[in-house]
C-alpha positions as CSV (number, residue, x, y, z in Angstrom):
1,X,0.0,0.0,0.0
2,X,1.4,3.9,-1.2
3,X,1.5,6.1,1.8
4,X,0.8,9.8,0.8
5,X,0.6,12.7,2.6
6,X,-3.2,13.4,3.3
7,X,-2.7,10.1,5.3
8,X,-0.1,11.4,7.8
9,X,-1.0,13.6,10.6
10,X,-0.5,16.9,10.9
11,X,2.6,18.0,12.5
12,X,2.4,21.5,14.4
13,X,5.1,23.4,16.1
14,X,4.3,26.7,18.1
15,X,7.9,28.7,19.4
16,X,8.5,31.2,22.0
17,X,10.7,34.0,20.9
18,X,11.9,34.5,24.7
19,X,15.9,33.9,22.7
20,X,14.7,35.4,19.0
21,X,15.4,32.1,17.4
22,X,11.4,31.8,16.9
23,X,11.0,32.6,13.6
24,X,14.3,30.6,12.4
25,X,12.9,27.5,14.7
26,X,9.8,27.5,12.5
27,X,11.5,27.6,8.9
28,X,14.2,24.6,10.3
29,X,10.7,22.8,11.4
30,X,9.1,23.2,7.8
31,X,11.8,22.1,5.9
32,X,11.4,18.9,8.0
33,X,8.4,18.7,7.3
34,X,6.2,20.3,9.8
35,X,3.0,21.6,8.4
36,X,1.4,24.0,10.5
37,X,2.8,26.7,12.6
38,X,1.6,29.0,15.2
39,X,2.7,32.8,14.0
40,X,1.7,36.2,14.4
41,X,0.4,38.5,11.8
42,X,0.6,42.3,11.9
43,X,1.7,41.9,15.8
44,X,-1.3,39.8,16.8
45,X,-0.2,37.2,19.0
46,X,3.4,38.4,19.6
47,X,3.1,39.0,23.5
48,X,2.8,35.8,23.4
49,X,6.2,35.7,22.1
50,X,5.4,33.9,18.5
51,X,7.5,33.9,15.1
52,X,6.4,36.5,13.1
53,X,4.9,35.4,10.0
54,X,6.1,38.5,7.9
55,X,9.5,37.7,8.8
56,X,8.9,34.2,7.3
57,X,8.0,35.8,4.5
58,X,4.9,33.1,3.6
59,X,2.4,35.5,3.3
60,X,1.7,34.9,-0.2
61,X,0.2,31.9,0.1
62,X,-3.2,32.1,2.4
63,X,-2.9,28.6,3.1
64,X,-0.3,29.0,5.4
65,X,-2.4,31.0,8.0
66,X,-5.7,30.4,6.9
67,X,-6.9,27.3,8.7
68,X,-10.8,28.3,7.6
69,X,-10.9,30.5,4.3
70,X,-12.6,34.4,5.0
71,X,-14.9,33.2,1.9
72,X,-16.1,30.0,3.9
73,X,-17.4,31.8,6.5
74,X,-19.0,34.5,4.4
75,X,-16.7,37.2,4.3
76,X,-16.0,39.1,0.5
77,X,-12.5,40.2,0.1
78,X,-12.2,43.5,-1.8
79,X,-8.7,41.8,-2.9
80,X,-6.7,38.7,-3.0
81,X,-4.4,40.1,0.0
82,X,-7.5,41.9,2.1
83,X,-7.3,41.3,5.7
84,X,-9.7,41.7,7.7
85,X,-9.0,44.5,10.7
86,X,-10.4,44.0,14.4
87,X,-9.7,46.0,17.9
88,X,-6.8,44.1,18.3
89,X,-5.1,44.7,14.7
90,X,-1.6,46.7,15.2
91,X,-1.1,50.1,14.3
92,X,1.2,48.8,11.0
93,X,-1.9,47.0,9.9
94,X,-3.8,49.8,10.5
95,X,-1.6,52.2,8.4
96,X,-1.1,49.8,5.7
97,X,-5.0,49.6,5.2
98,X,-5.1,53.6,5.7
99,X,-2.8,53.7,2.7
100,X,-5.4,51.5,0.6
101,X,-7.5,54.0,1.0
């Protein structure tokens, strides 16, 4: 019997940056294979001390920190890269959307 990948499990890995190796911890765990990780985006998260996902520079695909698409669950996006701001969007997300404007 083949073994292929929608058979494995998932792996996940979720790094504290408390020495600023978080972000270089979660590339080394995708190229072994890991295929989810815990990020920030725009500062969310990052008290908590996450890899920041614009440092990994894997924003192009939406895949890689969508878990649920914005369509799915009925939001439109005015553009491929819209995201959605909330209360607890950072100010560079903020003035990045003000400059959309």
């Amino acid at each position: 019997m083949e073994v292929t990948t929608q058979l494995l499990p998932i792996l996940a890995v979720h790094f504290h940056n408390d020495l600023g190796l978080a972000t270089a911890n979660t590339l080394a765990g995708i190229c072994v294979g890991v295929r989810q990780v815990d990020v920030t985006i725009n500062g969310i998260g990052e008290r908590a001390g996450n890899a920041s996902l614009e440092e990994d520079g894997i924003l192009k695909n939406k895949g890689t920190y969508e878990f649920v698409s914005a369509e799915y669950v009925g939001f439109i996006r005015g553009s491929e890269h819209d995201i959605r701001l909330g209360k607890l969007s950072g100010r560079y997300a903020l003035k990045i959307k003000m400059l959309e404007v």
